[in-house]
N, C-alpha and C positions, 0 to 999 in steps of 0.2 A: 344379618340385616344391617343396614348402615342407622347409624346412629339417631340421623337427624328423619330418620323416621318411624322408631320404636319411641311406645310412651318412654318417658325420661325414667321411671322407675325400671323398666326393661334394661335401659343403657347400661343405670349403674349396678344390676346386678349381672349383664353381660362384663363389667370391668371386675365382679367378683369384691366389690366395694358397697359402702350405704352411706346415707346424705348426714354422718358425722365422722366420712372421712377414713384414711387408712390407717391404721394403728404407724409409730415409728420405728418399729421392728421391719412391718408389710412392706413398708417405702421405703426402707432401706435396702432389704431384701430387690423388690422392683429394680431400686436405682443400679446393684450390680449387674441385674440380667438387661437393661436398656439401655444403659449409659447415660451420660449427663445429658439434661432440657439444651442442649445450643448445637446452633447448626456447623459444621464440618468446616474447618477452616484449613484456612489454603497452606499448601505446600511447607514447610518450614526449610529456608536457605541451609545448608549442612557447613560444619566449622571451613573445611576441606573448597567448600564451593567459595564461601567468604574470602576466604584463605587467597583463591589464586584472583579475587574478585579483585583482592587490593594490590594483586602482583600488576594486574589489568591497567593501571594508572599510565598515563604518557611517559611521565616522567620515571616510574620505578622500569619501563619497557629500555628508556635510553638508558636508565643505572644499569639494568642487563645486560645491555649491549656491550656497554662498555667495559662490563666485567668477560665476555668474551671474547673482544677484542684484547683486552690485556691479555688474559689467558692463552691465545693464539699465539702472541708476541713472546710469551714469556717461553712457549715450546719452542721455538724457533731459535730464542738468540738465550735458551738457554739461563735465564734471568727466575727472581724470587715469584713466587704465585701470591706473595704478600696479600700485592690489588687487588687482584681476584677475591681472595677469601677475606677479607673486612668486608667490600662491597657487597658480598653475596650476605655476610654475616648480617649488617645493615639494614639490608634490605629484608631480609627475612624478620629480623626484628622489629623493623617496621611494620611490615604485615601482618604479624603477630599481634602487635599492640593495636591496630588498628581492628583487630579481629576482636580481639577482649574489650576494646572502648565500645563498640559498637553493641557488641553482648551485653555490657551492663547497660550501656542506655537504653535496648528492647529491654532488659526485667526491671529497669526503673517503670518504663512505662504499662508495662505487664504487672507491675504491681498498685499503680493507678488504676489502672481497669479496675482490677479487684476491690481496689476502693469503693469502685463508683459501681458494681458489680447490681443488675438490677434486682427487686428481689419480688416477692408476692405473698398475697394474705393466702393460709390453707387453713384446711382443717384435719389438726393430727389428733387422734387420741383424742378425739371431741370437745378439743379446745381450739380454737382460734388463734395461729403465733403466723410469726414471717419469717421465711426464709428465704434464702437464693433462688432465685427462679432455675437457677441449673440443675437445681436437687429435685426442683417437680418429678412424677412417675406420670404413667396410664393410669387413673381411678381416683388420683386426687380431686377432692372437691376445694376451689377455688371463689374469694370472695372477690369481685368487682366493682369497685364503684367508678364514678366519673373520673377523667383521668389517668388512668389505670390501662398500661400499657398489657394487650393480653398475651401472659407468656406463651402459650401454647393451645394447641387444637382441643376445644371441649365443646361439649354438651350442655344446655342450661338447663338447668333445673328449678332455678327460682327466678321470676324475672319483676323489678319495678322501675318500669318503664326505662325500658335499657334499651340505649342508641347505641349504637358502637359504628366508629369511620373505620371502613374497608378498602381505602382509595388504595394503599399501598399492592392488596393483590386484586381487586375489582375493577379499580379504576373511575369508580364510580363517586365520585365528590359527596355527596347528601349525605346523611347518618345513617344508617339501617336502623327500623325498628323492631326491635329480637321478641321471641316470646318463647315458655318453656312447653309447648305442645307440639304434639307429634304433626310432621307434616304431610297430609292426609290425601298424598300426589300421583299413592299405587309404588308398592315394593321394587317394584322393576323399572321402575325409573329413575336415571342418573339425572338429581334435581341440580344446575348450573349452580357456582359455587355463591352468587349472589343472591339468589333465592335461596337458603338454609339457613330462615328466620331462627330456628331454633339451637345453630350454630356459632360460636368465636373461635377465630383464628388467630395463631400466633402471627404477629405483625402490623396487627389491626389495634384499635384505640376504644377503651369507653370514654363518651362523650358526653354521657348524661343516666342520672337513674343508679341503679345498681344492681346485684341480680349474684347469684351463685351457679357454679357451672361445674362438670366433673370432666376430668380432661379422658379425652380420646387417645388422644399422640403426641408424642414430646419429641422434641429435635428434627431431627433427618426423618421421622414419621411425620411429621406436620406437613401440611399444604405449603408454607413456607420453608419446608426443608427441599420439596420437588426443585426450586428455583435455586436452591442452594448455591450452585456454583456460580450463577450474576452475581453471587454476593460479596463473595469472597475473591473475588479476582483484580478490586480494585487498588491501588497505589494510595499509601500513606503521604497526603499532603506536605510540601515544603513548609514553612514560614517565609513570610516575605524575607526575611535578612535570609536564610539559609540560601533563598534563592538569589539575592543578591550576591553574597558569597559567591556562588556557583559562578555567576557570571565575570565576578571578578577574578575566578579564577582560570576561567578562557580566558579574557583578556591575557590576563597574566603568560600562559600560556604560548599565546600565540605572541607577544613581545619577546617574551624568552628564545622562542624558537629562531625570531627574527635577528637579537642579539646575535644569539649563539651561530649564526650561520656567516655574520658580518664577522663578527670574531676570525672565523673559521678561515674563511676566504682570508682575512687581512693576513694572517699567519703565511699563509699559501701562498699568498702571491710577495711578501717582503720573503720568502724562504726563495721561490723560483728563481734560477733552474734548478738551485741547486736542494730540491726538495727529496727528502727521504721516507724510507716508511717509518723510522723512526721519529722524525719530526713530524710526520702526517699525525701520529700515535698522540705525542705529545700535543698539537692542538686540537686532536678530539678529544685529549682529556681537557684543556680549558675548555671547551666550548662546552663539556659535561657538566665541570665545574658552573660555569655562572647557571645551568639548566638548575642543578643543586641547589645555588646559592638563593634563586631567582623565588621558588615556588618555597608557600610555605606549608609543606605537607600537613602539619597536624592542625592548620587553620578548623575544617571544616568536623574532624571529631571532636578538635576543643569547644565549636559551636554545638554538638548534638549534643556533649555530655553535661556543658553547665546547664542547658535549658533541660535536659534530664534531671539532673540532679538539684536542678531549682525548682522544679515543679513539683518533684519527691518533696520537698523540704517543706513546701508549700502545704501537702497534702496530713502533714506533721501539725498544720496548724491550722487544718480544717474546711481548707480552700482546695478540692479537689479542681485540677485543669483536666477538661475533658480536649481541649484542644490547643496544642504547640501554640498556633496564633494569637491565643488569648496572651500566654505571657507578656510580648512584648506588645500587645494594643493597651496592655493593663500599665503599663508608663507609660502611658497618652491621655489617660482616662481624664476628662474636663468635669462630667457631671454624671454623678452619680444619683438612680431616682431609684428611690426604695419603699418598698410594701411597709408600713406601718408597724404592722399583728405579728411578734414574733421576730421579726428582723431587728426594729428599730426597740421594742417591746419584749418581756421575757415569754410571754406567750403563757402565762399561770394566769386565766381568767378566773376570777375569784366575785360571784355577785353579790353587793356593800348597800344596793338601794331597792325597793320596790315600791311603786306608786301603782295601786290595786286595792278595790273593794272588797276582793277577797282573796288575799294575797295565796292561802294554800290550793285555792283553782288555778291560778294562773301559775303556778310553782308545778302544778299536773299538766299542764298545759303545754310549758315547757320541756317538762324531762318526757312528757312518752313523743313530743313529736321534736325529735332530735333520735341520733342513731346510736348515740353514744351509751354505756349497758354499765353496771357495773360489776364487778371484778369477786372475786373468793374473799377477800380482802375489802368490799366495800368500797371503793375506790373507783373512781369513774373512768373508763377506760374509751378514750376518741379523740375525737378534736375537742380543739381546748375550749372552746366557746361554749359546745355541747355538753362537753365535761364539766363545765363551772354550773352549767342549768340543773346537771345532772346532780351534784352534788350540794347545790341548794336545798333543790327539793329535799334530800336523803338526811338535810341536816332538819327539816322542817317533818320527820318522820316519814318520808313520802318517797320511800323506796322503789327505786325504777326496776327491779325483777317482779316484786310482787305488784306495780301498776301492768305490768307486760302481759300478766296471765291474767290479770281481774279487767283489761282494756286490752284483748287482742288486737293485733293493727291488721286492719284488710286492704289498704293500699293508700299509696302514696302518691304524691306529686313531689318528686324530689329538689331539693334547692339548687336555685339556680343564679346565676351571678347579676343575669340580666333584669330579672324581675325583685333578686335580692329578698326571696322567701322561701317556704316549706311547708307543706300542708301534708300530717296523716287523717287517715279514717280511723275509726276504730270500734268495735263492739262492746256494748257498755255492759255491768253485769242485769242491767234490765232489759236488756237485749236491744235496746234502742240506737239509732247508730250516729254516735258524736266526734266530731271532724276539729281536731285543734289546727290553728297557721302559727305561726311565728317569721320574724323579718324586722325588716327596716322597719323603726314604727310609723314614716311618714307614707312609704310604700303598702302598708297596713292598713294603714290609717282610710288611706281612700278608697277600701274596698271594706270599709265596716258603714253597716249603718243602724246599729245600735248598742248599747254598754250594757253591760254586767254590773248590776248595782251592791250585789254582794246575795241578793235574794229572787234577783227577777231581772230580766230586759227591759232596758228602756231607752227611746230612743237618740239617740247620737245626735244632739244639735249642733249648731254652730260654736253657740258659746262652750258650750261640752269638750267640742274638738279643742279650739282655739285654748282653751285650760290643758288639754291633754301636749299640747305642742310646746305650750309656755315648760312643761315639767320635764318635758324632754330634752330641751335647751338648758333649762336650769340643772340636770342632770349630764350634758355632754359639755356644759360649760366647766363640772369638775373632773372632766375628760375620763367620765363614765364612756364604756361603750352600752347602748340603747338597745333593746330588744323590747317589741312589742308581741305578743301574746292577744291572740282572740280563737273564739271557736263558733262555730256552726253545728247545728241539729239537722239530720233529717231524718226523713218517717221510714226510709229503707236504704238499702244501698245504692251508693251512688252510681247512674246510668255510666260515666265517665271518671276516669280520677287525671284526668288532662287538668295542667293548672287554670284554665278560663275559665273552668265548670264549677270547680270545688271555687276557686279563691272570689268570692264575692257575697253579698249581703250576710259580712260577719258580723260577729258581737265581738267589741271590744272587750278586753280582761284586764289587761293594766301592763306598768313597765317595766324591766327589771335592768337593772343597772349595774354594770360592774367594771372593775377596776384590771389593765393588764399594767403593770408597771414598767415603767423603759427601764429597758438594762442600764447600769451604774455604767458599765466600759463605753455606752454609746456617746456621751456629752465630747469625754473628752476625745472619740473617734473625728465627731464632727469639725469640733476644734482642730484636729491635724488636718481634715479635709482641706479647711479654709486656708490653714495656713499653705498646704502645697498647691494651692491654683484650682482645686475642686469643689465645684458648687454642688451639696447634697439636696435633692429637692424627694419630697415626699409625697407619697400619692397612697392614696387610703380611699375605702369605700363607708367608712364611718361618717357618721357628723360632723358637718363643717366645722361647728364647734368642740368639739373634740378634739380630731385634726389640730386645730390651732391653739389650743392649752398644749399638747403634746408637742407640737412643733416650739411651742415658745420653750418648753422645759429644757428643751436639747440645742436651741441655738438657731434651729432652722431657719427660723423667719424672728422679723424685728418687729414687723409691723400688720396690721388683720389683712389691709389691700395685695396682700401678698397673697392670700388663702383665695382661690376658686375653687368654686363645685363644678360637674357633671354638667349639669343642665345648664350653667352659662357658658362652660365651655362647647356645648351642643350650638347655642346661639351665634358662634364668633365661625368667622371659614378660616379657611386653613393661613391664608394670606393675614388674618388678622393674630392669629394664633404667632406665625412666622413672627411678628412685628413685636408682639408684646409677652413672648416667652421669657423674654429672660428677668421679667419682672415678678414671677410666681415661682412663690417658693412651696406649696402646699396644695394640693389636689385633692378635694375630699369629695365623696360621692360617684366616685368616677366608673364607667362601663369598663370592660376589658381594651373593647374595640379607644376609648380615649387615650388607653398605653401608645399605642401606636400613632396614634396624632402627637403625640408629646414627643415622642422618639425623634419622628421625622422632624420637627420643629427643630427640636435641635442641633439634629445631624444636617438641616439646611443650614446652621448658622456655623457650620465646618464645626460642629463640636463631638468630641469622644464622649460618645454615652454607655454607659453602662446601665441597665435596668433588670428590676428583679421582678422575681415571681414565683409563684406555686403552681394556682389553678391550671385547669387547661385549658380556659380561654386566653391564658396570659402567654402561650404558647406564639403566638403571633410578635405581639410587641418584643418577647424575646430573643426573637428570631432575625427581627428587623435594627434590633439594638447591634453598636459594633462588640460590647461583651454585655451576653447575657449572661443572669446570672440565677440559677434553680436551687430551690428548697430543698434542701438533704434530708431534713427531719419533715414538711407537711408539705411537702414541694409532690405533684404529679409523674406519673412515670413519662408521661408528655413534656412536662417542662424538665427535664433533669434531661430527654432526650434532646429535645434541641439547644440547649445552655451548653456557653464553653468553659464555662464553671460552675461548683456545684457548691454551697456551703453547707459541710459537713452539722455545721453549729446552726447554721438558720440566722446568725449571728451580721450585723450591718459592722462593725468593729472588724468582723474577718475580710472583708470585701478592703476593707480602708487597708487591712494588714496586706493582702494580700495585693493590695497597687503600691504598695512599699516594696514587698517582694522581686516582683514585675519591674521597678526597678532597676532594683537591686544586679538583678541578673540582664541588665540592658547595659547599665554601666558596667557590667565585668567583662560582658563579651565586648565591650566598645574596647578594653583595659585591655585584652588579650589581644585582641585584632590588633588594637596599635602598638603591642610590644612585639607581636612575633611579623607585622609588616616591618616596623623600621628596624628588626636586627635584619631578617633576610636583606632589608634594601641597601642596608652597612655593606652585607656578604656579597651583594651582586657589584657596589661599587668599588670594592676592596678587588674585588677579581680582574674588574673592568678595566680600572685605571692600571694594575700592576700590568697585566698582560698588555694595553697599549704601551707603556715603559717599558715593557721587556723582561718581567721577569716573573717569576711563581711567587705567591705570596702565599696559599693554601692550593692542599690538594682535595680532589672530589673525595675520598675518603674523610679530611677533615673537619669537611663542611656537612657531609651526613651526621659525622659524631658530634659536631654544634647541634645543628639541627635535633639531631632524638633525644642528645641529653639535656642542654643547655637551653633549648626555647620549650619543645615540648612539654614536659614538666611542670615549669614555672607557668606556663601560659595556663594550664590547668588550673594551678592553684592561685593563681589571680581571678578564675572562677569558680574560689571559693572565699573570697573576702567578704569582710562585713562590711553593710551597708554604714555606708557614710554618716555623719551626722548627718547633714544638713539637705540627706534626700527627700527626706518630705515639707521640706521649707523651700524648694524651687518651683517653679512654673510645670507645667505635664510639656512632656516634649513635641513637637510636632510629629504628627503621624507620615508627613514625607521625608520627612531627615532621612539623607540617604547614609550610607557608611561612613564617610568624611565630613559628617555635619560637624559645626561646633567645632572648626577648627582642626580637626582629628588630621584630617590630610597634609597641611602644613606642620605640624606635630611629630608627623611621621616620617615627612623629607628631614625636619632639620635634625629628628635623633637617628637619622641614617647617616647621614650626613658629617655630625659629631661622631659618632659611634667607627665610621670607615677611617676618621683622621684622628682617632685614637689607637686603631688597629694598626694603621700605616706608620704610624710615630714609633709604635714597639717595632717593627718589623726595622725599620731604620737605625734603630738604638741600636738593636738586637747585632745587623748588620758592622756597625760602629764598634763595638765592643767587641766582634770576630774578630774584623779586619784593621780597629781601628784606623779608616778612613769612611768617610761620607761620600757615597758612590751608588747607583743602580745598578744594582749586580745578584745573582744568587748568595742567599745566606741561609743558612742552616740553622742557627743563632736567631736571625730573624725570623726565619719561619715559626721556630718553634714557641716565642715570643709573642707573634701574632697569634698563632693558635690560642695561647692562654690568654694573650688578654680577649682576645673577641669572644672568649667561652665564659670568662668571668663577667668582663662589662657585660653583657648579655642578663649576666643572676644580679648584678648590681643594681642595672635598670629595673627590672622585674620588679623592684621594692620601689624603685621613682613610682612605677607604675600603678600603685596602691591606690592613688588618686591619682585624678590626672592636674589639678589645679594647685589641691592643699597639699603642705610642707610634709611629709614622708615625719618629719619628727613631730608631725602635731597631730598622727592617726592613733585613735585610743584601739587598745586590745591588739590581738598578734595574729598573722596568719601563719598557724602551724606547717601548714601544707606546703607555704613559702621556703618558710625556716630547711622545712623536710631537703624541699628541691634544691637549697643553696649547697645542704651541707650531700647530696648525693652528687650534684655537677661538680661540687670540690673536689671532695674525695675521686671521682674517676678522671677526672680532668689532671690533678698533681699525679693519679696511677699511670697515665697514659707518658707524661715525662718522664717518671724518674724509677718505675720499673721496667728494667731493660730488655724483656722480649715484647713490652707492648710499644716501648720507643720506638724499636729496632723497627717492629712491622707498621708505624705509625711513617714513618722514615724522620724523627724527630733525633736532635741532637740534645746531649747533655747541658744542659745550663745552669748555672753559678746561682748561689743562694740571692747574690747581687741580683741578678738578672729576673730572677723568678721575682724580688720585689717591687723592681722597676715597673714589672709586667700586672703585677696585682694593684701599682699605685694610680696608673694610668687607666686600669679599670676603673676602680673607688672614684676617681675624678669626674666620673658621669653625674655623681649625688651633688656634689656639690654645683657642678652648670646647671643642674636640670632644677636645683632648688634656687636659684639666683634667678632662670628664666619662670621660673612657677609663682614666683613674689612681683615679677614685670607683669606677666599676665593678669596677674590679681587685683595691680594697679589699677591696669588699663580698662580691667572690666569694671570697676569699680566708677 
């Protein structure tokens, strides 16, 4: 019999299970015979497929060619297969590494997932723990509350008042409202997947309520395992710079090709008539050459692996990235708006006041209508609000297991964001049936109409209220948060437990007051905010007064006209909102649906927002933020689902750290880009001008071995330097800065530019000291000269490149990685000269210990221009 039409006690003894759940022997057992709760995922690319993926490049296609073309040349006239075998050696080594960069940046980000891995309340061994939703089995019983992403196909069992959105396989927008009874349709009927009241689906959302469920089917058995393969078929999004990148490197591409053919032709047509195949040979290897020279192969790994391995780093420090984009929108970030409770707060509710007639009612009032239970240990085990009620009471004798069984709960009206309350039912031990509420007490307040004097009812006047309002201000004025407590009697059980029916003509009980402290690390977070160009603004569903003790603690606001509630910002339209946002630093009282007018306010005044959240109404504003940002520790499985971050800590300090980060990793790949553009644009104009002069100055084999040892490398671990001082004391950068913003392009011509009439000067010397005369002619001497210095200047610059502004001697701390690259491009670079079967195949001549200094001095000479031009700039910006 299908599930969702056997009583629910049928279900779970057809899963061979009971409603405390499978022992963790059973479920382990289960989970070898089913395999893991997730659906089938697509294809995995093979080493071998990667492998010829990167053989696939334009550029590695013409290194091919032209390794057999030599090869051809070299059978015929009898000549070395040298060329050949570097180029092919090269080129494979290329691919190779390009194979292994790639690998670790999928298990950097394969090990993110994990991080951010979703997980679910069960019940094992007749306790209540979380684990990985991927360990779920068939027969687990499942807790649900609002929020709560549902891992897999079940059955309900318990239901209070549970909605759950179904749009992702229904299609049908509105909530569904579930219930745990058989549905009574005839066995033989296949009931349409939206009608299975008494059914949750993996993929679907609770939205309200809570409820217990025992699962059907996990993974590839779920309803959302049938669809499986639309799911996994999709392509892992660029970033905007990767996609930039990409275009510049068409471009790049198709200039090169155009060089290279102009090249080609000139050769051809100054050789005609008297053209050869061995002259034809020789300027298709220039015309390879500048192809070489031109493109800068490891541009585009070096971008995938620092933002890999800055996002790892990140996840180190509690700021899990759920999405590439975020990084770099996260050095853009203008204004960061953050939840109060927990974020800004340690979130240890602790209650310090009560104003109550009879404070140990309203202390009962409290702990049984709250969800939170306590522990083997005594110890309040939930949200932290409920926990602090919870543990009041227990301090006050007034134990929440033993009120549970002397005040059974018959049902609820579960809290909700919008009404900012919570009402249980309950059965009293005189059988009579007493309904507690708790909530906002101003929300409270107008649905009471009469007080609890400590011995009797009496009715709630004006003046009554107007005392009870004065106490709660006087209480949120010492940035208490406020919970009011009332309850209702009646003669049977309630017709409905819909919150319109129960929450009205209550008896007030009194208020309880309590304390969450702000974290110590947040003042001085705010403090860097302000100083990098980021305005922190606060939004809380607390008292206004509250809000604004708490905001003044940490810096947020200066002054009260700063602080809005809710309901005035209900008053104002969106155009008014537009106008006078950037004047409010505090939001108190606020709906979910307000996140979202705040956002766009914002984002209409061209500003980088960032907003946080838990709930699942918060789900919206977070969506619509350019980085949102979800609760790791009391964040929904909804909002952790749509955020392109996630904090590990709950922590507003890690958001600030983690736009530090964001950064961080913005200026290294800007550092890398502009060291490995302007060495390539040195190599393409070293090529350029020699071959219009008439002569070799590097061969394609040379310029591969600059290339994978000498830029490669270093460009890597210039994405792995520390963040600058003075990164979080600048302005957030614009969000349209294209690659060449901030001067980078000009930057990049003139250290091409230096860098080619440093290589050309060795190649001349070099020449000079062969032949001793000054002439344009082949040299051996100079070749071999240029070679070293264009592979050293190259590791010299790389340290210019540290920063792009500040003085190379005034950066604190070392980059190892650097250091690593200098002393490996050394060491192969002086092997490649002066041991004689890699000269020999290099086609490099021996050069003089003179020579070899000349050649390393003329490197070194790049620190010194590029710190004389870094002091001009610094002027000028100044």
């Amino acid at each position: 019999m299908k599930p969702y039409l056997a009583e629910f006690f049928q279900v779970v003894k057809d899963l061979n299970t009971s409603e405390q759940g499978l022992t963790g022997a059973e479920a382990g057992r289960r989970l070898s015979e089913t395999g893991p709760n997730k659906l089938k995922e697509g294809k995995k690319v093979s080493l071998i497929s990667r492998f010829f993926k990167e053989l696939a490049d334009p550029m590695i296609i013409i290194l091919i060619a032209a390794a057999v073309v030599s090869g051809i040349t070299a059978v015929y006239s009898g000549e070395s297969f040298t060329d050949v075998i570097i180029i092919m050696a090269v080129v494979i080594i290329n691919a190779v590494l390009g194979v292994v960069q790639e690998n670790k940046a999928e298990k950097a980000i394969a090990a993110l997932q994990e991080i951010a891995a979703a997980t679910s309340k069960v019940v094992r061994d007749g306790r209540q723990v979380t684990i990985k939703s991927e360990e779920l089995v068939p027969g687990d019983v499942i807790i649900l509350e609002a929020g709560d992403a549902v891992p897999a196909d079940a059955r309900i069992i318990e239901n209070a008042s549970l909605k759950v959105e179904e749009a992702a396989l229904t299609g049908e927008s509105v909530p569904v409202n579930k219930t745990a009874d058989a549905l009574n349709l005839g066995a033989e009927k296949d009931i349409p997947l939206g009608d299975r009241k008494n059914m949750v689906y993996m993929g679907s959302t609770i939205v309200y309520g809570r409820g217990r469920a025992v699962l059907t089917g996990t993974g590839m058995d779920t309803e959302m395992g049938k669809i499986a393969d639309a799911l996994t078929n999709s392509k892992d999004d660029l970033t905007p710079l990767q996609k930039k990148l990409n275009q510049l490197s068409k471009v790049l591409s198709f200039l090169v090709i155009g060089i290279c053919l102009f090249i080609f032709a000139l050769d051809v047509f100054r050789a005609y008539p008297d053209i050869t195949g061995a002259k034809m040979l020789d300027t298709f290897m220039v015309a390879v050459s500048l192809a070489v020279a031109a493109i800068p192969e490891g541009l585009a790994a070096v971008v995938t692996i620092v933002l890999s391995m800055g996002v790892t780093r990140m996840s180190k420090r509690n700021a899990v990235i759920r999405k590439l984009t975020a990084v770099e929108t996260l050095g853009c970030t203008q204004i960061i708006c953050s939840d109060k409770t927990g974020t800004l707060t340690q979130n240890k509710m602790t209650v310090v006041e009560h104003s109550s007639a009879d404070i140990p009612e309203l202390a009962k009032a409290m702990t049984l209508c709250s969800d939170a239970v306590l522990d083997e240990q005594n110890e309040a085990v939930g949200e932290p609000t409920e926990c602090a009620l919870v543990n009041d009471a227990f301090s006050l004798g007034l134990s929440k297991t033993d009120l549970m069984e002397q005040y059974p709960r018959l049902g609820e009206a579960p809290f909700d964001s919008m009404r900012k309350m919570m009402s249980t039912v309950h059965k009293t031990p005189e059988h009579a049936i007493l309904q507690y509420t708790k909530g906002a007490p101003d929300e409270v307040l107008k649905r009471c109409t009469s007080m609890w004097d400590g011995s009797r009812e009496i009715p709630l006047t004006d003046s009554l209220r107007q005392e009870i309002l004065s106490e709660n201000k006087h209480m949120a004025d010492q940035a208490l948060r406020v919970l009011c407590g009332a309850m209702r009697v009646w003669d049977s059980s309630p017709a409905s437990f819909d919150a319109e029916f129960l929450e009205q003509e209550l008896c007030y009980l009194g208020l309880s007051g309590m304390i969450d402290p702000i974290r110590p690390e947040v003042r001085d977070a705010i403090s860097e905010c302000k100083s990098a160009g980021i305005r922190p603004v606060m939004i809380t569903g607390d008292h206004r007064d509250t809000a604004v003790a708490i905001a003044r603690q940490l810096g947020i606001l200066r002054d009260d006209s700063e602080a809005i509630t809710g309901s005035q910002l209900n008053d104002m339209s969106d155009e008014e909102l537009f106008r006078d946002v950037e004047h409010f630093s505090v939001y108190a009282r606020v709906q979910p649906e307000h996140k979202v007018r705040i956002v766009k306010a914002w984002k209409s005044k061209g500003r980088i927002t960032a907003m946080t959240g838990d709930g699942v109404n918060d789900a919206p504003s977070i969506k619509s933020a350019d980085i949102g940002v979800g609760m790791g520790i009391t964040g929904t499985d909804v909002t952790k689902n749509v955020a392109d971050m996630v904090l590990a800590d709950d922590n507003f300090a890690t958001i600030v750290s983690a736009v530090g980060e964001g950064r961080r990793i913005y200026d290294n790949i800007r550092k890398s880009i502009q060291f490995l553009l302007s060495s390539n644009l040195a190599e393409v104009l070293a090529i350029f001008f020699s071959t219009i002069l008439g002569f070799t100055i590097l061969k394609p084999v040379h310029l591969l071995w600059i290339n994978l040892i000498t830029d490669c490398f270093p460009a890597l671990a210039l994405g792995m330097e520390h963040e600058e001082e003075d990164i979080m004391k600048r302005a957030p950068r614009s969000a349209d800065d294209g690659i060449f913003a901030g001067g980078l392009g000009f930057d990049v011509a003139f250290q091409g530019v230096l860098i080619t009439l440093l290589t050309m000067s060795a190649y001349f010397i070099g020449h000079y000291v062969e032949s001793g005369r000054l002439e344009i002619a082949a040299s051996a001497d100079g070749m071999t000269m240029a070679f070293l210095t264009l592979s050293m200047v190259e590791i010299f610059h790389s340290f210019n490149m540290r920063s792009r502004r500040a003085s190379v001697f005034r950066i604190h701390g070392h980059n190892i990685f650097l250091w690593g690259a200098m002393a490996l491009s050394f060491l192969c670079t002086t092997a490649v000269i002066y041991v004689p079967f890699l000269r020999n195949a290099f086609g490099f001549t021996h050069i003089t210990l003179a020579e070899y200094g000349l050649s390393m001095a003329l490197a070194v000479v790049i620190i010194p221009i590029m710190e004389l031009v870094k002091f001009i700039q610094r002027r000028l910006h100044k």
